[in-house]
Every structure is written in structure tokens, then in C-alpha cells.
PASE-305841 format. One record per residue (C-alpha): x, y, z. Coordinates in steps of 0.02 Angstrom, whole numbers, padded with zeros to 5 digits, always signed. Each point is the difference from the previous one (the first is absolute). Layout:
! PASE-305841
XYZ...
END
This chain:
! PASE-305841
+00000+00000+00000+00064+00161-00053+00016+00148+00118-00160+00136-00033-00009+00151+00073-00118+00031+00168-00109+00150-00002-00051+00130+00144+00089-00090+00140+00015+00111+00144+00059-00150+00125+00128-00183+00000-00037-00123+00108+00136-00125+00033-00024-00190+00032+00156-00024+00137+00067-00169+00012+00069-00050-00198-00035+00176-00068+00072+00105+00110+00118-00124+00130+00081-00154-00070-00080-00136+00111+00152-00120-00034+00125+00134+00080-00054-00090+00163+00054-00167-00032+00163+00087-00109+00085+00063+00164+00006-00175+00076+00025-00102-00180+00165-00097+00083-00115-00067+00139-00090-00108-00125+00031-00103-00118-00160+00029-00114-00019+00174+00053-00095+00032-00151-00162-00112+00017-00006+00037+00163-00028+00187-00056-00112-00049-00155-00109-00113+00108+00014+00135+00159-00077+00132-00132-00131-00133-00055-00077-00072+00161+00004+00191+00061-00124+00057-00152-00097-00172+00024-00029+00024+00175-00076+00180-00025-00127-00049-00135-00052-00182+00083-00028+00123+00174-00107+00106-00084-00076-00118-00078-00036-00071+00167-00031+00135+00073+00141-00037+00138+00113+00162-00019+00160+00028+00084+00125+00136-00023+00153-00019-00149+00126-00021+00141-00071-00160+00073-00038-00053-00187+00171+00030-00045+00073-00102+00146-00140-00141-00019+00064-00008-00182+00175+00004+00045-00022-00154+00092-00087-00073-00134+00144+00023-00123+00139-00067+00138-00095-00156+00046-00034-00047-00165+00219+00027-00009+00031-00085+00107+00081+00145+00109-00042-00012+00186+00105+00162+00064-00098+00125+00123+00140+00112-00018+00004-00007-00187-00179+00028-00002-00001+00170+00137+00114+00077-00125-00090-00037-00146-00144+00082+00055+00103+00141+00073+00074+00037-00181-00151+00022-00070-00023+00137+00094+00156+00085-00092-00057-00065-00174+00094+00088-00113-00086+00097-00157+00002-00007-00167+00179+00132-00071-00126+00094-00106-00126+00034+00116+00071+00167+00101+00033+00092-00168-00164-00035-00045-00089+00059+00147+00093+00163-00019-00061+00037-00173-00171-00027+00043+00022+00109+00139+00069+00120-00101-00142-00002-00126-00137+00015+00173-00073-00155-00028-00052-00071+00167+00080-00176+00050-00070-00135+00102+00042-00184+00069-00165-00110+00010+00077-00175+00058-00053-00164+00104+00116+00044+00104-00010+00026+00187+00032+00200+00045+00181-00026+00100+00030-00105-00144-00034+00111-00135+00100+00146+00134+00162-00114+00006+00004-00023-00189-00028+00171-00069+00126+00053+00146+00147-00118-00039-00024+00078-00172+00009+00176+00044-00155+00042-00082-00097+00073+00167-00049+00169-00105-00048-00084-00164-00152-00062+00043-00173+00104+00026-00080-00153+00099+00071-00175+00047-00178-00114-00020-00027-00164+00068-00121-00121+00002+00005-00020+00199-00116+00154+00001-00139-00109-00074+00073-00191+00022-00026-00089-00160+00126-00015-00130+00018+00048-00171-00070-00032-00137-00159+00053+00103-00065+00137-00074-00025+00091+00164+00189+00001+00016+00021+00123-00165-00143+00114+00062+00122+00049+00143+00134+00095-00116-00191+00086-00094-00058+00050+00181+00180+00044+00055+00048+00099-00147-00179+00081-00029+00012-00031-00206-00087-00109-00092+00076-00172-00047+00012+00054-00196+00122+00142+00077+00103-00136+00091+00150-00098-00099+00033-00158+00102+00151-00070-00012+00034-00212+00057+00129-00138-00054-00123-00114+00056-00128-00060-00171-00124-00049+00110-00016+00184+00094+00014+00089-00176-00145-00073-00046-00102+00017+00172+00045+00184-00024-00036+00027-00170-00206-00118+00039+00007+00138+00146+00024+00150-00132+00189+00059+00039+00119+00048-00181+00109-00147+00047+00162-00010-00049+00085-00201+00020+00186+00011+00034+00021-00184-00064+00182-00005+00091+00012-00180-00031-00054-00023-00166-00170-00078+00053-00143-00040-00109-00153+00085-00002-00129-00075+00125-00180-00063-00076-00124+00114+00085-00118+00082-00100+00088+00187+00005+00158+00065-00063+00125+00135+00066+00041+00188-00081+00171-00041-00030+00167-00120+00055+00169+00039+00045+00138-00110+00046+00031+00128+00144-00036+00173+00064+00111+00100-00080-00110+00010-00149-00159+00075+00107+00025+00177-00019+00006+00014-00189-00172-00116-00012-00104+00153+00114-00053+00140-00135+00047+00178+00079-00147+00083+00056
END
């Protein structure tokens, strides 16, 4: 899908964890205590999102830190790792996730063009505080949104309706920004210009809607907004 250009956007809201933090940093600062490091991040990542939708679902909701550890056990059982230490700092690195190399430069230009920036994200406020912290990024941000304000998880449509109420605009004004395929297309059913940052060269998921535009990161953004 080819880049097209987003009209009368006066706000971007981030997706966190894969669009704006790379959730594999975690398991990166302690690769030499495992020896399959990597499918214990890739299977971390994918219990983590299972566990939010089969909660709400369920109707069973906990917060993304509890999720996130729950998951994280998940992913070292299944290892074979049994290592409480191991697992404490796991879970403490992902609170010092670190974020994507384009994404400060591109924060800055939208700030520089006054368009309003927001975080809507599953995760848990102190979370969502340590992340955008560790990444310097306090004053980028016009709100920091999470889902703990209404407990379900995304794709809920109720969890979009947040950055509208937040931001007082209408969704058509908001360009939404995910890595994740499946929350594109929740926000683009919800009414958000969504633009997929397909970091990992995904496929497009079968859902019935379709997103405004793709990038393979964020440093593309600014020059898809039209100027006002």
C-alpha cells in the first residue's frame, strides 16, 4: 500500500508498545542469560496481546502490568527457564523499554507544525510514565491515555473514544498511528485516519476495513498530514 496523504488532522495518537517502544528491548538487555532469548520475547509479546483480548472477552480485566508478568511466565515455562531473578528483571526492563531512533525527531516536527500529540495505550499509567520517561519524551505528549481509566482493552471501541473525548475533535480529525494490524483496523472500524507502521513487514489482517496509509516507521508521518 502506497503512502496517501491525510487531510485536516489537527491531532496523532500513538499506539506505545511496537510503535513507539521496541517491546523486545526488554528481553535485549539480558540476551546472554538465555539461550533462546528470542522466542522467549516473540512468545512474551504474544501471550501478553492474547491475554488482553481473551480478558475482555471474559470480561475478567486486570491491569497491563500483571498481564505482562502473567505472560512473562507463560513464555519462560514454556522455555524451560525457571529463574525468579531472571524473571524480576525482565519485568523491570520493560519499564525502560527503549523507543524506536526515529521517534524524538518526529515528535518535534509535529510539535513544531502545532499539531497536538497523544499516547492512547493498554498500558497501565506508571507504565506508560516509566516508558515515555526513560525516553525523554515527558513534554512531547499532550495526554498519556490508558485503558485503566475504563478497564477493557483494545480493540474495544470504547478504548478509541478516550483520545475523541480527551482531545475534544472529532475522530475524522484524529490520525492514529499503531504497528499492531489488528489495532489499525479497530481504529480505522472506530473512524480514526489510521496510519499502519508495518515495522515488521506484516501482512495485512482480514477484517473488513482498511487503513489511510502504511509506513515501515515513523519517520515518514509528517510528510503524509496536509498543512492546514
Amino acid at each position: 500500500m502506497k503512502p496517501s496523504t491525510l487531510h485536516e488532522i489537527k491531532a496523532c495518537v500513538f499506539d506505545a508498545y511496537g510503535t513507539l517502544f521496541d517491546v523486545h528491548s526488554a528481553v535485549a538487555q539480558h540476551t546472554h542469560r538465555m539461550a533462546n532469548a528470542s522466542a522467549v520475547s516473540m512468545l512474551w509479546r504474544t501471550k501478553q496481546l492474547e491475554y488482553t483480548w481473551l480478558r475482555s472477552l471474559m470480561g475478567r480485566y486486570i491491569d497491563f502490568w500483571e498481564v505482562t508478568g502473567d505472560a512473562l511466565d507463560f513464555a519462560l515455562d514454556t522455555s524451560g527457564i525457571s529463574d525468579s531473578q531472571l524473571r524480576d528483571d525482565l519485568l523491570q526492563a520493560y519499564l525502560s523499554l527503549s523507543c524506536y531512533s526515529e521517534v524524538p525527531e518526529v515528535l518535534e516536527q509535529l510539535k513544531k507544525r502545532h499539531i497536538r500529540c497523544a499516547i492512547l495505550s493498554n498500558g497501565s499509567p506508571e507504565m506508560l510514565a516509566a516508558a515515555v520517561k526513560n525516553a525523554g519524551l515527558e513534554y512531547s505528549f499532550d495526554a498519556v491515555l490508558s485503558v485503566d481509566q475504563i478497564r477493557i482493552y483494545k480493540p474495544d471501541p470504547r478504548v478509541y473514544q478516550q483520545a475523541v473525548d480527551a482531545l475534544g475533535l472529532e475522530a475524522s480529525e484524529i490520525a492514529f498511528q499503531s504497528s499492531n494490524a489488528w489495532d489499525a483496523a479497530g481504529a480505522s472500524a472506530f473512524g480514526f485516519q489510521v496510519v499502519w507502521v508495518n515495522r515488521f513487514g506484516q501482512k495485512a489482517e482480514r477484517l473488513g476495513v482498511s487503513v489511510s496509509a502504511e509506513l515501515p516507521d515513523l519517520s515518514g508521518l509528517p510528510e503524509l498530514l496536509s498543512e492546514p
